[in-house]
N, C-alpha and C positions, 0 to 999 in steps of 0.2 A: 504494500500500500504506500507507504514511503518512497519508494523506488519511485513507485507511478505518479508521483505529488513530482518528483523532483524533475521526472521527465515532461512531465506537464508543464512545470514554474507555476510561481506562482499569480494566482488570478487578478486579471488588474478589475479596476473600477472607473478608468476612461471606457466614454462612452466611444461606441467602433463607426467609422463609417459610413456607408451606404458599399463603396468598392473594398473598404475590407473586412466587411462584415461577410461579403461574399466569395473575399479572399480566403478568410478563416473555414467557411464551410465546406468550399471545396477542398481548401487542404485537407481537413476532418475526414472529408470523404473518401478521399485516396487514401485513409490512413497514414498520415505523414507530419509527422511533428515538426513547430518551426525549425528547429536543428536539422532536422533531415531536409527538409524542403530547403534551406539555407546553403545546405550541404551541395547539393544538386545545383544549386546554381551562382556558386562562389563567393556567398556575400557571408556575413555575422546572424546569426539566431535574431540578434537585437534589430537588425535591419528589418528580416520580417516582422517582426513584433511591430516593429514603426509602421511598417505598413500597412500589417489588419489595422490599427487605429489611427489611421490618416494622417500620419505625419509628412507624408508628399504625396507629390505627383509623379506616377513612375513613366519616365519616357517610351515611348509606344512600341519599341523592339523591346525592350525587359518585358513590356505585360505580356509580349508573344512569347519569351522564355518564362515567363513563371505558365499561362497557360499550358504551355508544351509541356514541362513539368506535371502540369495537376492531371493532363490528358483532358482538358477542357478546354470548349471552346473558347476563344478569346471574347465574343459578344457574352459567354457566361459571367464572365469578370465587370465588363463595362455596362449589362441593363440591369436594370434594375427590376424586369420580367423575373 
């Protein structure tokens, strides 16, 4: 249980999003922790994290690498559908 707290981190209380709120779920989906997903596309755990909670705007070739990644499509990430 421990283990799985620590692989998780700890839960924030910033509010996420709209794009990474939708970040978050699909990584969920693929089963894939920020670290892992981080991992995959050469950035820091912290970087995604900034991302499910909207601390930028990601240039439009990364949201095609993070999609690639998730195996989602790119408009999955950008509607709000």
């Amino acid at each position: 249980m421990i283990l799985d707290m620590l692989r998780r981190g700890r839960p924030s209380t910033k509010p996420r999003s709209g794009f990474g709120l939708r970040l978050m779920k699909a990584r969920e989906v693929a089963g894939l922790s920020q670290a892992e997903l981080a991992g995959t596309l050469g950035v820091l755990q912290r970087t995604v994290s900034y991302w499910e909670h909207g601390g930028c705007t990601l240039r439009p070739e990364l949201i095609a690498q993070v999609a690639a990644a998730l195996k989602v499509p790119v408009a999955r990430l950008l509607s709000d559908e």
